[in-house]
N, C-alpha and C positions, 0 to 999 in steps of 0.2 A: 389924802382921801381919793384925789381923783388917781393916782396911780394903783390903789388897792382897785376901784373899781375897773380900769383898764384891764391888769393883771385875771381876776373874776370870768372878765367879757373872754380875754383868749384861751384859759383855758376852757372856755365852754365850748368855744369854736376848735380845738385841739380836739377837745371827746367830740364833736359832733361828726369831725373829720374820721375821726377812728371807726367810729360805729360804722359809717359810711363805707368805709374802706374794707370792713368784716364784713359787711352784707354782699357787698360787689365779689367780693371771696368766695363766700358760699353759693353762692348766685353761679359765678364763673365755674367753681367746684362738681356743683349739682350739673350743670349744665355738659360739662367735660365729662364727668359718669357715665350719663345716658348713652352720651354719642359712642365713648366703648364699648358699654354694654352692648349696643344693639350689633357694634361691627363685630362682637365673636360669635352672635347668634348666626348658625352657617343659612346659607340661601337656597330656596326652591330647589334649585341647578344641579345640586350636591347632596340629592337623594341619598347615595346609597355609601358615603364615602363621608368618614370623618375628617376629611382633612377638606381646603379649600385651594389646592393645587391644580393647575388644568390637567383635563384627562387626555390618553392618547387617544386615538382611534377607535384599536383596539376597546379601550376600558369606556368610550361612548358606543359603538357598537355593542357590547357587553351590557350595556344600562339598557340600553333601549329595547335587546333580547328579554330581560329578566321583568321590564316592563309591559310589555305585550303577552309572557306566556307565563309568568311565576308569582302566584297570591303572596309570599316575601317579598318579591320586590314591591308589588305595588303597597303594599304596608311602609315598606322602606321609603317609598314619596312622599308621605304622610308625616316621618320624623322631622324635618326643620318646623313643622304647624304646632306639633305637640311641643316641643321644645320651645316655642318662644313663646307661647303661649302660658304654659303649665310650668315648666320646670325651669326658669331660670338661676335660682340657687343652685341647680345641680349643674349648670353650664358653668358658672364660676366658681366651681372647686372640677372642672375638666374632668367631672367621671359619667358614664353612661350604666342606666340600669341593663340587667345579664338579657333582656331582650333585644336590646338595640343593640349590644355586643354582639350576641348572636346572628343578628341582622349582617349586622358587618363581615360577621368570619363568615358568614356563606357565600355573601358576595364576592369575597377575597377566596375562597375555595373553590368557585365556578368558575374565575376567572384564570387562575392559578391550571384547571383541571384545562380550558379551553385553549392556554397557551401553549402546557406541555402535549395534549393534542395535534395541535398540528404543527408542533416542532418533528413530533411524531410522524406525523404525515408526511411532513416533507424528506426526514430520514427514509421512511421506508419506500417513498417510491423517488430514489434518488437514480440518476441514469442508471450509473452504473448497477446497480440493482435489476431494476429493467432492461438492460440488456443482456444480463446472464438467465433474464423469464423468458426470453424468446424461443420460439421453437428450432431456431439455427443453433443455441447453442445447448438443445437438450432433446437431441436428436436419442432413439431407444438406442443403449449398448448394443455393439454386438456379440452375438453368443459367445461363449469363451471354453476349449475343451485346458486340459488338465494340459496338456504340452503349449498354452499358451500365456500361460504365466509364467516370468522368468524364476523364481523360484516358488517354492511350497514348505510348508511344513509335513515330516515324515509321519504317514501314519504309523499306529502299535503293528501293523503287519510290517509294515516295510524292515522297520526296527527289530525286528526277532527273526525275520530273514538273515539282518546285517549280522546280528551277535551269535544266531545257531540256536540260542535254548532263550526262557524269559530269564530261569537264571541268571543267567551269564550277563544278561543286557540290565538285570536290576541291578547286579553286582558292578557291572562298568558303570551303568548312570551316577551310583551314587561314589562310586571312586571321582569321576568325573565334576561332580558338584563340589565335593568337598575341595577338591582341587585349585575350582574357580574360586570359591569363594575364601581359600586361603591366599590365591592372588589379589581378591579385590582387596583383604586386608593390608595384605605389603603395600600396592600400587595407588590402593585411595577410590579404587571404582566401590559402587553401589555391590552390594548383593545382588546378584541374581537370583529371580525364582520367575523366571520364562516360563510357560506352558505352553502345550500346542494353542490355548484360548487364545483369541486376539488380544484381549482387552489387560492382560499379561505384560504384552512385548511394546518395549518402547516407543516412542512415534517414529524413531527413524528407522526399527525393524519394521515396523508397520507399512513406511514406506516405503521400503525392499519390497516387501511378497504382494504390495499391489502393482506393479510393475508389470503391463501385459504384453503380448505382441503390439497392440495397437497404440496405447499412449504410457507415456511414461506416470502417470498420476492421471485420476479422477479430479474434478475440479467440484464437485460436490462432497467429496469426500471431507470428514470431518474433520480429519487426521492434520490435511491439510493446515489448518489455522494450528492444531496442538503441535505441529511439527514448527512452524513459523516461530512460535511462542517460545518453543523450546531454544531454537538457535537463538532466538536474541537472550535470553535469561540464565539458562543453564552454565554450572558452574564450569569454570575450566580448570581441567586439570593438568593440560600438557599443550606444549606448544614447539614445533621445530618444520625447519624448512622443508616443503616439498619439491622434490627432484624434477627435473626436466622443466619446460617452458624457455621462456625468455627473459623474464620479470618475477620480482620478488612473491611470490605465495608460502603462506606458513599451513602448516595443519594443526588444526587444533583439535585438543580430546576433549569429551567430558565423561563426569564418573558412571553413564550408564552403557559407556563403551561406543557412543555414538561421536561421530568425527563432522568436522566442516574443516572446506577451504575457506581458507580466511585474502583479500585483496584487500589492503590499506589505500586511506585517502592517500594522492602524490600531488594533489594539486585541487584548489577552490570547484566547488561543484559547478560553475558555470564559466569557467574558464573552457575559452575556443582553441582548438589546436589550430597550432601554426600555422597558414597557410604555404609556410617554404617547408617543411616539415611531408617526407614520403610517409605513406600508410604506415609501414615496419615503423616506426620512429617514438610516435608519440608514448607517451605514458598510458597505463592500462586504468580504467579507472573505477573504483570501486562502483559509485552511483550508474556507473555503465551499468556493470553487473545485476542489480537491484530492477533495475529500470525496464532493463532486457526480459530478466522475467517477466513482470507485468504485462510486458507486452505481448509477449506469448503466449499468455494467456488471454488476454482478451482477442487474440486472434482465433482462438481455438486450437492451439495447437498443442499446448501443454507438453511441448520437449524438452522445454528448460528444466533442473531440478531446482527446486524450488531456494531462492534466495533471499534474506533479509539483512538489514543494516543493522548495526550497534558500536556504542560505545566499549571501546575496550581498557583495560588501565594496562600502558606499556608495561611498567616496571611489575606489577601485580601478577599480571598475567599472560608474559611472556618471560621478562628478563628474568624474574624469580623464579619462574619451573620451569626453562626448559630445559634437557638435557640434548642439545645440539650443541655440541661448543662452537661449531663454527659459524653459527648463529650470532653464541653468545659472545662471541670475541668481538661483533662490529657493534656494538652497545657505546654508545658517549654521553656525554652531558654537552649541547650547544652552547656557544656563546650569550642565549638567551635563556642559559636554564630550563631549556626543554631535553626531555629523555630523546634520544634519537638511535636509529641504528638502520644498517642497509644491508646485509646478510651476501650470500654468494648467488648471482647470475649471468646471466648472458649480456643484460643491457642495464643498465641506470643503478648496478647494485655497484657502488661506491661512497665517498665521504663525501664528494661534491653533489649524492644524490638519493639523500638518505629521509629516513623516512621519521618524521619526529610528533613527541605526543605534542599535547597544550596545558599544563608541560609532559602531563602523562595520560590525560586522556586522546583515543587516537579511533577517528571513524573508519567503519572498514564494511567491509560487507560480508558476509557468511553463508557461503552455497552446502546446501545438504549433499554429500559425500556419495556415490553411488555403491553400488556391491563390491565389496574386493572381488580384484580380477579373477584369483582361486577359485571363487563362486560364481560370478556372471561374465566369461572374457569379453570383450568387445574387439570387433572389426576396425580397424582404422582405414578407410577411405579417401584418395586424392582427389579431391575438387576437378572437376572437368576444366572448370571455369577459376583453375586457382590461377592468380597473380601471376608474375615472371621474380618477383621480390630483388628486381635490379633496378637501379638508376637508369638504363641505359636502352635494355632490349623490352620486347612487349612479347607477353603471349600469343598463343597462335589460333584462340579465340577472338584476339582484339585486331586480328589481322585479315581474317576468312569472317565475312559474311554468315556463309552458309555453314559454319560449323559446326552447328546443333543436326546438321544432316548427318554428320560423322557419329554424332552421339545417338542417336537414335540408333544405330546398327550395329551398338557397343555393350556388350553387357555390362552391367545389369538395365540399363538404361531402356533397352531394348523391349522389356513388356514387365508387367505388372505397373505398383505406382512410383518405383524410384525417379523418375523424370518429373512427375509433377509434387515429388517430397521436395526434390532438388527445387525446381521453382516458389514452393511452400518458402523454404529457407532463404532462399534470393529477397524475397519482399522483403522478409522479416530485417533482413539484411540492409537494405534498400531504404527501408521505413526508418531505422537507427541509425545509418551511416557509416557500416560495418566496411570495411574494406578489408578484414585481415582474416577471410574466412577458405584456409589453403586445403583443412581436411574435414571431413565429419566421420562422425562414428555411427555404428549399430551393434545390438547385443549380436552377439555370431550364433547364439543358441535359435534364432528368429530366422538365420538365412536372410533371404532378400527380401523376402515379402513382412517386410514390419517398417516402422517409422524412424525416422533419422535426430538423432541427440543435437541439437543444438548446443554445445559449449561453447566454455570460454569467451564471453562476449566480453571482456573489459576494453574493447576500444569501441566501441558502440558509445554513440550521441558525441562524440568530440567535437563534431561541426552542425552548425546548426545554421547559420547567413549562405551557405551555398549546397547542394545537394551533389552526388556522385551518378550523374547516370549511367555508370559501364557497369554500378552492381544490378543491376536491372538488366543486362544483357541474356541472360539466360532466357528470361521471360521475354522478350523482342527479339529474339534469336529463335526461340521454339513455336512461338505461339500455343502457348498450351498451359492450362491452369484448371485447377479444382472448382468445380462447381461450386461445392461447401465454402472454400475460401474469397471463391470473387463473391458470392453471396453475402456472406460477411463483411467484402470491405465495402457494397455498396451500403451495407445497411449503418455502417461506422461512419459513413460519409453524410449521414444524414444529419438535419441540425437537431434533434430529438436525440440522438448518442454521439454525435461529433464524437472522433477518438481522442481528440486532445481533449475534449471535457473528463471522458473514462477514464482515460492514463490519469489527469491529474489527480481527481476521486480515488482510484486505485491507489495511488502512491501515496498518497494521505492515511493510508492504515499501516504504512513502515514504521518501524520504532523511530528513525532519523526525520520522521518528516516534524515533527514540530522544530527541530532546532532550525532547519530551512528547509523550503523545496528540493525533492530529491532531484529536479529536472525544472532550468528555466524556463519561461515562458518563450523565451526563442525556439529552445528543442520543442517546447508541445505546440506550437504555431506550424513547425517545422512538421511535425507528424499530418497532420491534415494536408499541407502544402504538397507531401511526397506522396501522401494516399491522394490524392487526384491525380498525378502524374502515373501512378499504377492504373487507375481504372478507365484512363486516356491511353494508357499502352494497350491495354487489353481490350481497348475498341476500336484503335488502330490495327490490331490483329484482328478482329472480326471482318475488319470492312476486305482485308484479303485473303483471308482463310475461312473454311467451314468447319473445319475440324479442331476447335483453339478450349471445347470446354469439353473437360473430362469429367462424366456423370459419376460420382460416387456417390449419388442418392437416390439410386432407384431403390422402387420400395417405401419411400417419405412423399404420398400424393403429394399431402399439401404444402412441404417443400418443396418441391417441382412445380406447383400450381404455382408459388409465387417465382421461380425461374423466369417461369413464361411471362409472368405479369410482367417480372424488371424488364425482361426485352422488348415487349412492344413495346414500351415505356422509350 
């Protein structure tokens, strides 16, 4: 009896324990709800935004705009009220009605519209932008008669002079077409259909007949960039070595009859030439090439023809089409399975010094091809101031002082602007670290009075830890420089266009620069370094000479107004 009733007493105290135990559950249960509940309802802070992530700046700046001037956003401060108050079932299935949706996508629209804004903004007034808006470098053309263009297209008069009758000249034209264009089908070129229109002729014909007395290209010109575009994309169709030089150069075709020289990487783009190593020696080097432009360009001088960088495929498009055999005879496969080959020259073209893909990709660079000689000959010219190109003896520049006396009573030297073209070159020279600069050219159709070609620059930027100052001897020898040009390097000297900020900016639109910088930060350290040492040479020629700046901008008030200003300055 007394163990029944024992038994009875526990388990009453078992259920009493349970019950207890389910209430403290529920209790706990209830208690743990709320507290989540309330942590997904978002806070005051987080107006305008469904999420509860910290904002940047920017997106607090953006709040605090839409709150002071926009009846949606202050609507939008009012959403966490309505929300926890009213609609909490709809917080816990995580959907928002199509107002507070919309809420959101605008605020997400203005902020989106405000970013790409002044990404905008900063794109378009990037220096280099602003320094081609200057009025130094958009000085009015000048006039241009018909004998100052190097070539032209024939008018219908010229044409029926040449043939005698129309006749005869419709009957040759179209002999003459069909001709071509039975060629282009053997050979793989485009069809022709040229007209006298511009908009007809390829960009690198285009680039031909803008060629004037004065500059070699427009730098406004639009052609420009479609000519760029073209060298790096354009298909090739033909590939074999070109003659003369010292160093390996191929020429390359494409099918709309347009040519470029081609200069292959021979070594890492910031690799420093030797310091045991004479000027003649080193390797030529593509990003030389590339770079030199650029720079001639923002100089203002636009003699370079214009060059760009690209990937080329060895075996694709070279070894597969060219018809040089003795090209194609120095073709190998390296010990690391790369395509390689070193063709016929003067220096470095051998197996110990050969030029190899990765295993077939190969950077190079692609200068646009000027007029055949048949159509525009050109003058070749000996450097005043050329080298001795011996180990042993020195020029008789680098020996006489006063030499630039002799050139002064030397034609062509002697009047007009060939003396201060010649100094033109020397900086440009100077500023790159060109030393291998023995001839330059001029079209012969121009005579004397025209502008000097800057080629061949592949040993340009090899050194960058030390500078050359005997390329700079012409200019400390003559005392004498272009207005326009010292104008320009003080205004590149300034920290609002710094030229190593330009050149970098510029070189940044090459097809090669995303794979790396076409030019380390040595060399563009190096260009500021050497443009001070220019504009200390040329104030050290003031402090003894009065005759050291040649005016070529009378006529441009308010580029002379600001002359005057840099000199009191």
């Amino acid at each position: 009896m007394m163990r029944q009733n024992l038994g009875r007493s526990t388990r009453s105290i078992y259920l009493c324990l349970a019950f207890l135990s389910l209430a403290l559950h529920l209790l706990l249960a209830f208690f743990c709800f709320s507290i989540l509940q309330t942590a997904c309802v978002p806070s005051s802070s987080s107006s305008s935004s469904s999420s509860s992530l910290p904002r940047t700046d920017s997106e607090h700046r953006q709040s605090l705009s839409h709150s002071s001037s926009s009846p949606a956003a202050s609507s939008s401060n009012k959403l966490p009220t309505i929300l926890q108050n009213e609609e909490h079932h709809k917080l816990n299935s995580n959907k928002l009605n199509h107002k507070e949706k919309d809420l959101l996508w605008d605020a997400t629209e203005r902020e989106n519209k405000l970013t790409g804004g002044l990404i905008q903004k900063v794109k378009v007034w990037s220096k280099l932008e602003v320094l081609f808006k200057h009025p130094l470098y958009n000085l009015p053309p000048k006039s241009l008669q018909d004998d100052d263009w190097l070539l032209r297209v024939k008018t219908n008069t010229e044409h029926t002079s040449d043939k005698g009758s129309e006749e005869e000249e419709k009957e040759d034209s179209i002999d003459a077409d069909s001709d071509l264009e039975s060629a282009s089908e053997e050979k793989g070129y485009d069809k022709v259909s040229w007209t006298k229109e511009k908009e007809t002729h390829p960009p690198w014909l285009r680039f031909h007949l803008g060629i004037s007395r004065w500059e070699l290209y427009d730098r406004k010109d639009p052609n420009l960039a479609q000519l760029t575009h073209y060298l790096a994309r354009q298909r090739v169709l033909g590939a074999v070595q070109k003659t003369g030089g010292t160093q390996l150069k191929l020429l390359m075709s494409f099918p709309n009859y347009g040519q470029a020289l081609l200069k292959p990487m021979r070594q890492s783009r910031d690799a420093e030439t030797d310091v045991n190593l004479f000027y003649f020696s080193d390797f030529e080097r593509h990003n030389g090439e590339i770079a030199a432009f650029h720079l001639d360009r923002l100089l203002g001088f636009n003699r370079i023809p214009p060059v760009v960088g690209r990937l080329i495929n060895v075996t694709s498009e070279i070894r597969e089409i060219t018809t040089d055999h003795r090209l194609a005879r120095t073709f190998f496969t390296s010990p690391a399975g790369n395509v390689c080959f070193y063709g016929q020259c003067e220096y470095y073209c051998s197996a110990e010094h050969p030029v190899c893909g990765q295993p077939h990709s190969l950077e190079v660079s692609l200068a646009a091809m000027l007029p055949d000689l048949s159509l525009a000959r050109r003058r070749s010219w000996r450097s005043p101031w050329r080298r001795s190109y011996s180990r042993t003896k020195l020029a008789m520049w680098e020996k006489d002082p006063a030499y630039c006396d002799t050139v002064k009573q030397t034609p062509p030297y002697n009047h007009g602007t060939r003396l201060v073209d010649l100094i033109d070159m020397a900086i440009l020279d100077f500023l790159m670290s060109n030393m291998d600069r023995h001839h330059y050219e001029t079209f012969e159709k121009f005579g004397n009075e025209t502008f000097l070609l800057h080629l061949d620059n592949g040993r340009a930027f090899g050194r960058h830890s030390q500078d050359e100052p005997t390329i700079l001897v012409p200019l400390k020898q003559c005392c004498r420089i272009r207005c326009s040009t010292l104008l320009r390097l003080r205004l590149l000297s300034l920290p609002g266009f710094r030229l190593s900020d330009v050149m970098r900016e510029s070189l940044a639109q090459d097809p090669l620069a995303p794979l790396a910088p076409l030019l380390s930060e040595g060399n563009l350290s190096a260009l500021d370094r050497r443009l001070a040492s220019v504009l200390q040479a040329v104030q050290t020629c003031q402090e003894h000479h009065t005759d050291v700046i040649y005016n070529d901008l009378e006529g441009y008030d308010t580029i002379n107004s600001m002359h005057e200003e840099q000199n009191n300055k």
